[in-house]
C-alpha positions as CSV (number, residue, x, y, z in Angstrom):
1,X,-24.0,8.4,5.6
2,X,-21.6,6.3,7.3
3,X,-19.9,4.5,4.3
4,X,-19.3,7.9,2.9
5,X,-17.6,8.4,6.3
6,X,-15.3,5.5,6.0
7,X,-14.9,6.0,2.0
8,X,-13.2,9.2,2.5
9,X,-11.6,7.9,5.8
10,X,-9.9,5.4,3.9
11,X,-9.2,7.5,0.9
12,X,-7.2,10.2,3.6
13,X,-5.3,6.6,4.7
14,X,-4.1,6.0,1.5
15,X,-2.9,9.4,0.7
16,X,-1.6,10.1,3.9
17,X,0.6,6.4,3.6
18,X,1.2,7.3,0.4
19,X,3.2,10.5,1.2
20,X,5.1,9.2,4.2
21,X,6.4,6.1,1.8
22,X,7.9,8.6,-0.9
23,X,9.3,10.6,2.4
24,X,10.5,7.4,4.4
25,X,14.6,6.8,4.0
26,X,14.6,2.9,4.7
27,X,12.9,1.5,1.9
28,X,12.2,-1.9,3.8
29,X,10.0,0.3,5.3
30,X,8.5,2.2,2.4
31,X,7.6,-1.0,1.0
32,X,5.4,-1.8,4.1
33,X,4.1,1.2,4.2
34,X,3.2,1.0,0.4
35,X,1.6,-2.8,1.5
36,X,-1.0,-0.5,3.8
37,X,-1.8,1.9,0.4
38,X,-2.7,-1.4,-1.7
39,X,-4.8,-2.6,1.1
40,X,-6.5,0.9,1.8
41,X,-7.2,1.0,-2.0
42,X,-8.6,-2.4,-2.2
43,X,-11.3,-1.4,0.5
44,X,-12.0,1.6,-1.6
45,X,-12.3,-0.9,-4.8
46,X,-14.4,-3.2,-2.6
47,X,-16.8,-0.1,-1.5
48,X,-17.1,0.6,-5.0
49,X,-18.6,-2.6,-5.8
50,X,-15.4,-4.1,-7.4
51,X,-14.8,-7.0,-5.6
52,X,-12.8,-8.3,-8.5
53,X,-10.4,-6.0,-8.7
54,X,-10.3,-5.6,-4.8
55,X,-9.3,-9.0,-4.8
56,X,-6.8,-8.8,-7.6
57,X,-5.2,-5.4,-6.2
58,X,-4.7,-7.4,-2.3
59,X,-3.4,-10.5,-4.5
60,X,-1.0,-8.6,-6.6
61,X,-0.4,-5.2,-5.8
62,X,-0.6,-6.1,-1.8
63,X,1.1,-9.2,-1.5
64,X,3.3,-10.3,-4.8
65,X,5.0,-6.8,-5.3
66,X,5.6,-6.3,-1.7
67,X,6.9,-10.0,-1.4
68,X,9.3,-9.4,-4.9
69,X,10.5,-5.8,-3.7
70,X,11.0,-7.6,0.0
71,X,13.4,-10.2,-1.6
72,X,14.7,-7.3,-4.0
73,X,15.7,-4.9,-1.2
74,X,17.2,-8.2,0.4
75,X,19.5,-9.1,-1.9
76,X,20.6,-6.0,-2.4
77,X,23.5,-3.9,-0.1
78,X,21.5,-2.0,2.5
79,X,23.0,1.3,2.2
80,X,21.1,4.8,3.0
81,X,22.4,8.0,2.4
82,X,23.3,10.1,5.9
């Protein structure tokens, strides 16, 4: 009863993050925000009994894309449209 609780809690997280990052403007911020969705859907992965791919989505998805797009959006010109 209760992990289906928190299943669909954390399935309305990752929705819910996921539509605010395709609506944010700054996307330093869109990519932390998209860092919460990986971690949200690793949980779900890791209710499902997938630790593997848990693991893998928090090692890649999680923390290698977010650290490339990070460096990306820093070498880049910050420039946002008005």
């Amino acid at each position: 009863m209760i992990e289906a609780i928190i299943f669909k809690l954390l399935l309305m997280v990752s929705i819910i993050t996921a539509i605010i990052a395709i609506r944010m403007k700054d996307l330093l911020y869109a990519v932390i925000v998209l860092a919460i969705v990986d971690l949200s859907l690793a949980a779900l992965f890791f209710m499902l009994a997938a630790p593997d791919i848990a693991i893998t989505q928090v090692a890649v998805c999680a923390a290698l894309a977010t650290f490339i797009f990070m460096i990306t959006i820093h070498k880049t010109e910050r420039r946002e449209r008005p």
